[in-house]
VMD Tcl script that builds the backbone (N, CA, C; Angstrom):
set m [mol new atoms 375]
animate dup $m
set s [atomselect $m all]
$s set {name element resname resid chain x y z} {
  {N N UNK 1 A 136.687 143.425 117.046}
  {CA C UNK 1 A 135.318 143.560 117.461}
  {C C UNK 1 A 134.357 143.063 116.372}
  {N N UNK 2 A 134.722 143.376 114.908}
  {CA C UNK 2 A 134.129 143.320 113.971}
  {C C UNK 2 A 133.703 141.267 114.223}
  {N N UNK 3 A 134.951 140.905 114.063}
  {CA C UNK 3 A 135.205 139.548 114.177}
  {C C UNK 3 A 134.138 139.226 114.904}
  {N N UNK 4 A 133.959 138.996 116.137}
  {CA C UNK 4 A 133.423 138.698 117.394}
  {C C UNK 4 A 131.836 138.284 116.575}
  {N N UNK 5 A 131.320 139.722 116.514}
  {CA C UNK 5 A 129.655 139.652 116.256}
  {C C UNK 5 A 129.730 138.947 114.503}
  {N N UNK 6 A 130.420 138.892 113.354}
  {CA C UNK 6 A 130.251 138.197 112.574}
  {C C UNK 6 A 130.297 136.672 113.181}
  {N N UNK 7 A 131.262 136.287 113.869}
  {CA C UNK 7 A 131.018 134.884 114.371}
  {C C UNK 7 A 129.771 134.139 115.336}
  {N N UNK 8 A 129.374 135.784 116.153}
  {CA C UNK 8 A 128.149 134.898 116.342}
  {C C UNK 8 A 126.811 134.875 115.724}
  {N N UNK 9 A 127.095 136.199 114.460}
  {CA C UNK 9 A 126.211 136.058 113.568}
  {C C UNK 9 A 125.673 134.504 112.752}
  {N N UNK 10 A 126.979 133.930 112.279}
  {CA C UNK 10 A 126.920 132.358 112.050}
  {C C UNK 10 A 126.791 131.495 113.031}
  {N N UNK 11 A 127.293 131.862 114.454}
  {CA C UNK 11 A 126.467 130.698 115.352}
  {C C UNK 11 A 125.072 130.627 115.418}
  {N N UNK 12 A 124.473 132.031 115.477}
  {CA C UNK 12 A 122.966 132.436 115.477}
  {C C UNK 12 A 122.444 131.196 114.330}
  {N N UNK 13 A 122.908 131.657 113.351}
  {CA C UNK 13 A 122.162 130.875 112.421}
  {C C UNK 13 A 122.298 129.860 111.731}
  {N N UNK 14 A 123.352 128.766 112.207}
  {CA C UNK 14 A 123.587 127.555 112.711}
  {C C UNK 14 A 122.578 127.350 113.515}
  {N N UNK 15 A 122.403 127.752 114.708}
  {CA C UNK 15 A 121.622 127.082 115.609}
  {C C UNK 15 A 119.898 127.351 115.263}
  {N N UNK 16 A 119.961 127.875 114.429}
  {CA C UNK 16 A 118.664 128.553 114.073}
  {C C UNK 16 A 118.420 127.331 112.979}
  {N N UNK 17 A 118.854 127.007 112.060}
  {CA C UNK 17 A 118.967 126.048 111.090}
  {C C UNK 17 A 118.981 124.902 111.698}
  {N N UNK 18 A 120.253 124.132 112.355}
  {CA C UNK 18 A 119.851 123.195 113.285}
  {C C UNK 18 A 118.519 122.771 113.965}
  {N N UNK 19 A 117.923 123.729 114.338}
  {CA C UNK 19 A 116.699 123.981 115.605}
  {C C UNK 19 A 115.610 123.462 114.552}
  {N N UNK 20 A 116.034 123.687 113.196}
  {CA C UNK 20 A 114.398 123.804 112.627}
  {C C UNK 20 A 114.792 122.134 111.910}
  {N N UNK 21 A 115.564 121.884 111.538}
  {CA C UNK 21 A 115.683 120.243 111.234}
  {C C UNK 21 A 116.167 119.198 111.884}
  {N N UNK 22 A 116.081 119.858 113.399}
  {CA C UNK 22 A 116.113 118.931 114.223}
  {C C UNK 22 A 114.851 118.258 115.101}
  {N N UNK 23 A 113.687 119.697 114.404}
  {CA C UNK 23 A 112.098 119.488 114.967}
  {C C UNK 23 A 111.895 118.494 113.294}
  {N N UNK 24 A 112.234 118.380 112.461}
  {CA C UNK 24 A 111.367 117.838 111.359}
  {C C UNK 24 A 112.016 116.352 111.366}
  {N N UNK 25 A 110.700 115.558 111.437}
  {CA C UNK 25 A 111.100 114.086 111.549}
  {C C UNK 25 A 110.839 113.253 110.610}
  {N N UNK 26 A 111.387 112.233 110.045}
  {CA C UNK 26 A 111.380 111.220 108.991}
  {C C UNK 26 A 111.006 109.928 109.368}
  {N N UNK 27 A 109.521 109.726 109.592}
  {CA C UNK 27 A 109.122 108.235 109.739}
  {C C UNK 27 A 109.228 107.259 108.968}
  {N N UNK 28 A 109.690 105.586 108.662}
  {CA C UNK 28 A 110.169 105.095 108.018}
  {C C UNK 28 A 108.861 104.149 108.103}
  {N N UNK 29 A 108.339 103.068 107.583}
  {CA C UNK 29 A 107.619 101.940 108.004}
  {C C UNK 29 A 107.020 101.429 106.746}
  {N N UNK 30 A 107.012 100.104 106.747}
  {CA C UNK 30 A 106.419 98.783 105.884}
  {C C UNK 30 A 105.382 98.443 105.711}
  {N N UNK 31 A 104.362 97.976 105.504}
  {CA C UNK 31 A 103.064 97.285 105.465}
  {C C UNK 31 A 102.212 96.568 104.848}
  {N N UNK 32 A 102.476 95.443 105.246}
  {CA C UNK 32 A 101.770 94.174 104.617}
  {C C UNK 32 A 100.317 94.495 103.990}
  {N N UNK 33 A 100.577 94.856 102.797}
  {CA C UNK 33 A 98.882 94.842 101.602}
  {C C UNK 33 A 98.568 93.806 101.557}
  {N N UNK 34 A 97.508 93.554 101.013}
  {CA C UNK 34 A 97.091 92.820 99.619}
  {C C UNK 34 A 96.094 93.324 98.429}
  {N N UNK 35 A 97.295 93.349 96.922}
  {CA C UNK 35 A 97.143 93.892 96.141}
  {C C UNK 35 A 96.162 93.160 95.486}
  {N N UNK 36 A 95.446 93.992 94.846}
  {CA C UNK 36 A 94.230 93.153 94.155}
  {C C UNK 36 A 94.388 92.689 92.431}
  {N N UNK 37 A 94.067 91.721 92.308}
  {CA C UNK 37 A 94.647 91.577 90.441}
  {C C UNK 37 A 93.490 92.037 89.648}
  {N N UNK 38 A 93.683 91.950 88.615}
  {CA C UNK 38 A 92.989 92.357 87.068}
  {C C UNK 38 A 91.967 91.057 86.648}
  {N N UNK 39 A 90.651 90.969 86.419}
  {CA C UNK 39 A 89.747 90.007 85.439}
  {C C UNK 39 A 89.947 90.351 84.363}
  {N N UNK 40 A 89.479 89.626 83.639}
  {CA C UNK 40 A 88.819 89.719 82.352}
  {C C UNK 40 A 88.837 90.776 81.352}
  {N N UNK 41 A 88.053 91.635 82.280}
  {CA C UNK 41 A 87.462 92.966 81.630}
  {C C UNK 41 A 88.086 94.090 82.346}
  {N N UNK 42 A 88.968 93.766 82.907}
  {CA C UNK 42 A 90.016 94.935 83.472}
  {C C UNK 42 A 89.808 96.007 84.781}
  {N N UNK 43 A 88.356 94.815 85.751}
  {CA C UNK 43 A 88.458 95.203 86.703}
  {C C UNK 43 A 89.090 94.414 87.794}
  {N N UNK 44 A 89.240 95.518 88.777}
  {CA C UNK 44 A 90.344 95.291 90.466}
  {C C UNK 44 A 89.005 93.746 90.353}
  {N N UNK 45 A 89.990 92.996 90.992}
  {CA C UNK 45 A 89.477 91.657 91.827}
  {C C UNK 45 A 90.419 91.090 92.728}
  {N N UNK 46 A 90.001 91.134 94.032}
  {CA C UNK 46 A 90.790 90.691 95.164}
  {C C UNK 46 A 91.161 89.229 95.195}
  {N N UNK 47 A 89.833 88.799 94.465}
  {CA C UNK 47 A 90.321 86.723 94.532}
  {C C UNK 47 A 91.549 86.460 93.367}
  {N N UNK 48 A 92.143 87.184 92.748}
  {CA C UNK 48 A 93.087 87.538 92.110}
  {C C UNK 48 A 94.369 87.750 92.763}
  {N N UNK 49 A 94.420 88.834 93.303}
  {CA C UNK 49 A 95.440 90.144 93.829}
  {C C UNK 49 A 95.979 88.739 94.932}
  {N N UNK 50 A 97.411 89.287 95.189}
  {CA C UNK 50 A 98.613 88.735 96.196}
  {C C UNK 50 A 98.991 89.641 97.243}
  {N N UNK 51 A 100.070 89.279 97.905}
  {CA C UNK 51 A 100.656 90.069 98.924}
  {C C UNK 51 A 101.780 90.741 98.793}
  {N N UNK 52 A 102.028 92.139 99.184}
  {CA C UNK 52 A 102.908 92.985 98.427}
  {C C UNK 52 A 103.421 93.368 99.785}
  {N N UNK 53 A 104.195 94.276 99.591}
  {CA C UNK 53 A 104.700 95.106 101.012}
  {C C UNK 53 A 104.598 96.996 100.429}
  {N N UNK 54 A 104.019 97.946 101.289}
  {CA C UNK 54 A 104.019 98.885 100.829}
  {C C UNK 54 A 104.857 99.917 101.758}
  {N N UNK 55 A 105.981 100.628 101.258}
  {CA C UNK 55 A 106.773 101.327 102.165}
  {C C UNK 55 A 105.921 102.516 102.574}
  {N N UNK 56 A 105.853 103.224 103.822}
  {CA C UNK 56 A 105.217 104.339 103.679}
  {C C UNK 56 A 106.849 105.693 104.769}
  {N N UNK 57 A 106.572 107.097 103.914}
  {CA C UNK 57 A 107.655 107.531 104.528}
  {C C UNK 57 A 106.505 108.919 104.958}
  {N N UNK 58 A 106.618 109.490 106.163}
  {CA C UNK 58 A 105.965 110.164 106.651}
  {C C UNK 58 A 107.000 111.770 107.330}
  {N N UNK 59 A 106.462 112.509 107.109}
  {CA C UNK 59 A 107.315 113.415 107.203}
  {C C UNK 59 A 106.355 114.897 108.416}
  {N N UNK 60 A 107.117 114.055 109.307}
  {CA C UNK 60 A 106.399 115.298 110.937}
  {C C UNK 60 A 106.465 116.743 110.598}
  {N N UNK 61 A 107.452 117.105 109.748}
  {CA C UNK 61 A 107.021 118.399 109.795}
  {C C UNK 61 A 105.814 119.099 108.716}
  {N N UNK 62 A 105.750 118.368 107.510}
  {CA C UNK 62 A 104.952 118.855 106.606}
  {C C UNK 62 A 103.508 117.984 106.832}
  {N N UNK 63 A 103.690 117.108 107.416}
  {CA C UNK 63 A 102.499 116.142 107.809}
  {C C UNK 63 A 102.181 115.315 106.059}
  {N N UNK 64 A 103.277 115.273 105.534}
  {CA C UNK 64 A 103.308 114.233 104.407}
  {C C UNK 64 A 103.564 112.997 104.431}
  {N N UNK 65 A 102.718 112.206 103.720}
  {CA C UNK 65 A 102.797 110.604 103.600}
  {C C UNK 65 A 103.135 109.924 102.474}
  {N N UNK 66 A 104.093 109.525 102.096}
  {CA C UNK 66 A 104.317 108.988 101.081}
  {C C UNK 66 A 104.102 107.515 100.884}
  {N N UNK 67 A 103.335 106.827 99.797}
  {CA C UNK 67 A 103.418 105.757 100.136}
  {C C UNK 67 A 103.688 104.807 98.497}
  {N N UNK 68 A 104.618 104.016 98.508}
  {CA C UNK 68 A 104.880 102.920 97.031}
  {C C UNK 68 A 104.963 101.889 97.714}
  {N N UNK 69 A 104.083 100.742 96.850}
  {CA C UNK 69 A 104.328 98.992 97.383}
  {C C UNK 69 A 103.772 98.798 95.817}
  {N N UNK 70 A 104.650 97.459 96.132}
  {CA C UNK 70 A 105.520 96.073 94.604}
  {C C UNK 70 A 104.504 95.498 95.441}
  {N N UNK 71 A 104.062 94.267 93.717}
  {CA C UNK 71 A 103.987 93.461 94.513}
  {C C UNK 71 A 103.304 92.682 92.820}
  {N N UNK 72 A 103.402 90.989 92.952}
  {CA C UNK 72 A 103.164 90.517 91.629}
  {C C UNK 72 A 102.006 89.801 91.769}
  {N N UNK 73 A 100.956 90.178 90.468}
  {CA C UNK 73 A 99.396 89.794 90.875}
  {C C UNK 73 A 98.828 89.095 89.512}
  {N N UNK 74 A 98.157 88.625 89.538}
  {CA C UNK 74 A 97.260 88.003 88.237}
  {C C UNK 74 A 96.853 88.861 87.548}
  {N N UNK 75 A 97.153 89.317 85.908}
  {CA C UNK 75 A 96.156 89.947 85.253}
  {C C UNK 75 A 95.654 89.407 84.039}
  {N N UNK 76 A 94.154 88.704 84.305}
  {CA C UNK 76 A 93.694 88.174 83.409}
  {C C UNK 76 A 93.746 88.733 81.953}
  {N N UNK 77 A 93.312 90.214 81.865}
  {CA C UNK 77 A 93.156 90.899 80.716}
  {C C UNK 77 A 94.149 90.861 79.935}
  {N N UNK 78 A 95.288 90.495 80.284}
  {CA C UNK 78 A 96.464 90.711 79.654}
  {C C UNK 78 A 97.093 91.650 79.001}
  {N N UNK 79 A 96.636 93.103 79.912}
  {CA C UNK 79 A 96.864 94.922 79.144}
  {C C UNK 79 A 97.344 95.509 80.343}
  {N N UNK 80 A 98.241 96.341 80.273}
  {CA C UNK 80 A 98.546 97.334 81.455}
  {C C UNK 80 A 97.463 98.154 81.847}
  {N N UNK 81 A 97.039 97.403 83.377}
  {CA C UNK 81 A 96.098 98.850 83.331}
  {C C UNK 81 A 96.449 99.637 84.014}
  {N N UNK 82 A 95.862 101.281 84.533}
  {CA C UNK 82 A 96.006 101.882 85.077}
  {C C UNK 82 A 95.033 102.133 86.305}
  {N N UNK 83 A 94.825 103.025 87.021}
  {CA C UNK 83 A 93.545 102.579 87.916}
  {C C UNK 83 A 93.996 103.974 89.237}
  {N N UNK 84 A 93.396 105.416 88.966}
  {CA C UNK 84 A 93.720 106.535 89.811}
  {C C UNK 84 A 92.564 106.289 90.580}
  {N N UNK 85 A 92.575 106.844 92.029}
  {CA C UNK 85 A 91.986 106.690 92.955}
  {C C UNK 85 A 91.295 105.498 93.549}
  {N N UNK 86 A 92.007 104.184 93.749}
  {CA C UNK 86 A 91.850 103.202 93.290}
  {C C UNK 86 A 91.612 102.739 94.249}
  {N N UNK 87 A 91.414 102.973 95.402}
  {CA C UNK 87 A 91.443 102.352 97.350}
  {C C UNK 87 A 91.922 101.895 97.907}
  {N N UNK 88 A 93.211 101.669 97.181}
  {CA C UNK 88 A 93.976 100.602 98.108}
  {C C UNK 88 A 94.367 101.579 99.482}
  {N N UNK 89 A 94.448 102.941 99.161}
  {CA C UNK 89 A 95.175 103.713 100.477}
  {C C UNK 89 A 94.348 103.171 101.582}
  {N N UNK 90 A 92.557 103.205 101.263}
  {CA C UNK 90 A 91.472 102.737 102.578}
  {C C UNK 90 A 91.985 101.866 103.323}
  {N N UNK 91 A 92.486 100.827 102.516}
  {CA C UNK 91 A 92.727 99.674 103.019}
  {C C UNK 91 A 93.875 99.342 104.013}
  {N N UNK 92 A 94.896 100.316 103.933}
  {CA C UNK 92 A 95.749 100.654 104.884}
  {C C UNK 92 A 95.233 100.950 106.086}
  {N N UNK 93 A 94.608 101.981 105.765}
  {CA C UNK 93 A 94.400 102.636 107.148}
  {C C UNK 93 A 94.758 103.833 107.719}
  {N N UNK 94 A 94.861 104.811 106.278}
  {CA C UNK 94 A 95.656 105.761 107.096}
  {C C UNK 94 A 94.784 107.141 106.993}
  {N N UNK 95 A 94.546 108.281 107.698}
  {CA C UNK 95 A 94.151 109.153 107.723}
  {C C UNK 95 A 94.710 110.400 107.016}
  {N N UNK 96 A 93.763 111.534 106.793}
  {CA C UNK 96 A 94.404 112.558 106.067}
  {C C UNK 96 A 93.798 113.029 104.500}
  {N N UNK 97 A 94.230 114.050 103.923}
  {CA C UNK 97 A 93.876 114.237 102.649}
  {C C UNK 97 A 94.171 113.596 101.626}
  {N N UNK 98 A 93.442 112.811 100.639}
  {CA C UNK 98 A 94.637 111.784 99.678}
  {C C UNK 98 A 94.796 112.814 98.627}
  {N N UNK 99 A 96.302 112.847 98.178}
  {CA C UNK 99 A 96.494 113.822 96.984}
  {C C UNK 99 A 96.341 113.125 95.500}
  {N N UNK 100 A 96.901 111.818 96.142}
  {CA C UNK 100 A 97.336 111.334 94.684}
  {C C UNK 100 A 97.528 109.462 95.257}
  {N N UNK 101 A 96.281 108.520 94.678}
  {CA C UNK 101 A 95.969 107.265 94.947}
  {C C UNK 101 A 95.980 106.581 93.581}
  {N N UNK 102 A 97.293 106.012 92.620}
  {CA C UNK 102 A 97.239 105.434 91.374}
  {C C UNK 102 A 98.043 104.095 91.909}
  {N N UNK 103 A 97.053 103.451 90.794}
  {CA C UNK 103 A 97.617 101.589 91.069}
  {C C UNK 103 A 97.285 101.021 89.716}
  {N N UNK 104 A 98.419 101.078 88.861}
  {CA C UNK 104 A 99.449 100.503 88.021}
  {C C UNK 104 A 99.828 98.677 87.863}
  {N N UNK 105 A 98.982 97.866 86.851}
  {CA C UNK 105 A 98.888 96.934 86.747}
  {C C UNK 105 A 99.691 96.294 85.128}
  {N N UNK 106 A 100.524 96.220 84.788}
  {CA C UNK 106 A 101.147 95.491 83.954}
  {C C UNK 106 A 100.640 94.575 83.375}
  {N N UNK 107 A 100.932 94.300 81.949}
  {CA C UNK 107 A 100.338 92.837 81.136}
  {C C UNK 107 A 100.691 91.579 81.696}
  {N N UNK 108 A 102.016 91.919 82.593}
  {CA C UNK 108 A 102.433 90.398 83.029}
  {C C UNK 108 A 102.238 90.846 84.474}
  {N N UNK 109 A 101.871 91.679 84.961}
  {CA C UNK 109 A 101.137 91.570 86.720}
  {C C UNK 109 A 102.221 92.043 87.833}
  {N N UNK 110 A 103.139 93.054 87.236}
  {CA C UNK 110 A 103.899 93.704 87.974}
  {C C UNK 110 A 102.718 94.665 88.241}
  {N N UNK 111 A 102.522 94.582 89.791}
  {CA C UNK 111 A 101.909 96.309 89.878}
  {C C UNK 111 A 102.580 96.863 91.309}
  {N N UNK 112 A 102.385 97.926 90.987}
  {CA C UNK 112 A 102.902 99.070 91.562}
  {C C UNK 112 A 101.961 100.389 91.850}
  {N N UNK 113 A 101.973 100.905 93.391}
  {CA C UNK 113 A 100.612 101.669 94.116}
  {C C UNK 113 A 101.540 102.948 94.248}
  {N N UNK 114 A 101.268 103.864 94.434}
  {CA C UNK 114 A 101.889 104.954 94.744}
  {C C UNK 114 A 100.751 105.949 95.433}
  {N N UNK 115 A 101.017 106.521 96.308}
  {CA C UNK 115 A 100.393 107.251 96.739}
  {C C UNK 115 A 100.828 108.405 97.988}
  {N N UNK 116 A 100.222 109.972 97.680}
  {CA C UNK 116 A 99.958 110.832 98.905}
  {C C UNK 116 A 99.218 110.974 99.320}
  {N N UNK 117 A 99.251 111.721 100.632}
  {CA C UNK 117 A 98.650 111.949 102.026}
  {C C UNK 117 A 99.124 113.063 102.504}
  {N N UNK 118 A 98.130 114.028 102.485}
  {CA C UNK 118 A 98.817 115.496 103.025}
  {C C UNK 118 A 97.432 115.665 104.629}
  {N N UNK 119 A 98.233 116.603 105.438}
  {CA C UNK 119 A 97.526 116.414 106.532}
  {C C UNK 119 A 96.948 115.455 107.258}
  {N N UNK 120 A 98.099 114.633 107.391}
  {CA C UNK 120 A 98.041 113.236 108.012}
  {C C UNK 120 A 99.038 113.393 109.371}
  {N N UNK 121 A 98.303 112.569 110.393}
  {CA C UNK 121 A 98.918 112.436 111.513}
  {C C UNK 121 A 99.708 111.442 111.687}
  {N N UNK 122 A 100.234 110.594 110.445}
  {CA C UNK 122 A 101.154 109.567 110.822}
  {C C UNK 122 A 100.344 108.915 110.372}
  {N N UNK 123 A 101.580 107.313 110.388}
  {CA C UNK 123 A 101.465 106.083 110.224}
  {C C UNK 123 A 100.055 105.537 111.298}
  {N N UNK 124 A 98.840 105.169 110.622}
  {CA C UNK 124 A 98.190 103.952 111.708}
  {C C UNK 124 A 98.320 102.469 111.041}
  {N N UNK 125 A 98.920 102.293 111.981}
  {CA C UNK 125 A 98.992 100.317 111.745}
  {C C UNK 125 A 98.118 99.695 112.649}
}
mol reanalyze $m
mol bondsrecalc $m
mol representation Tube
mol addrep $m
């Protein structure tokens, strides 16, 4: 007897576990930027900046957005810059709270965007 209700004690909560990560979803998707490069004096300039791809991973249950895009750009100044809250997220298009918008420019023009999005309804493309 004992047996019986321990086993469906673990089915219970199998299916209980199951149930709850089978509602939480993992959106995957790409999106064609364009990253802006570095002048002179170490500001963003778009007649600079190239075309990058930025992954974004979105997560249905927490309503999180994750987003990193590469991509190789002109930097006149010739200094790594740094650059927090920087707009490129606007430029996407995506809705929601931004947590965290940094774009990372290298002496030789590797840059790299990173960014969150909390209380977001998803990907808009």
């Amino acid at each position: 007897m004992k047996r019986v209700s321990w086993m469906s004690g673990v089915a219970l909560c199998l299916a209980v576990i199951a149930g709850s990560t089978a509602m939480a979803r993992t959106i995957r998707s790409t999106v064609d930027v364009t990253f802006p490069g570095v002048d002179v004096d170490g500001n963003l300039d778009d007649s600079l900046g190239a075309d990058g791809v930025v992954k974004a991973t979105f997560n249905d249950r927490t309503g999180r957005l994750r987003l990193v895009g590469r991509a190789v750009v002109t930097n006149e100044s010739n200094r790594t810059q740094v650059y927090a809250d920087a707009g490129l997220i606007d430029s996407i298009g995506i809705d929601g709270d931004v947590v965290r918008d940094r774009y990372r420019v290298t002496a030789r023009g590797r840059a790299v965007y990173s960014g969150l999005v909390q209380n977001s309804t998803g990907i808009v493309l």
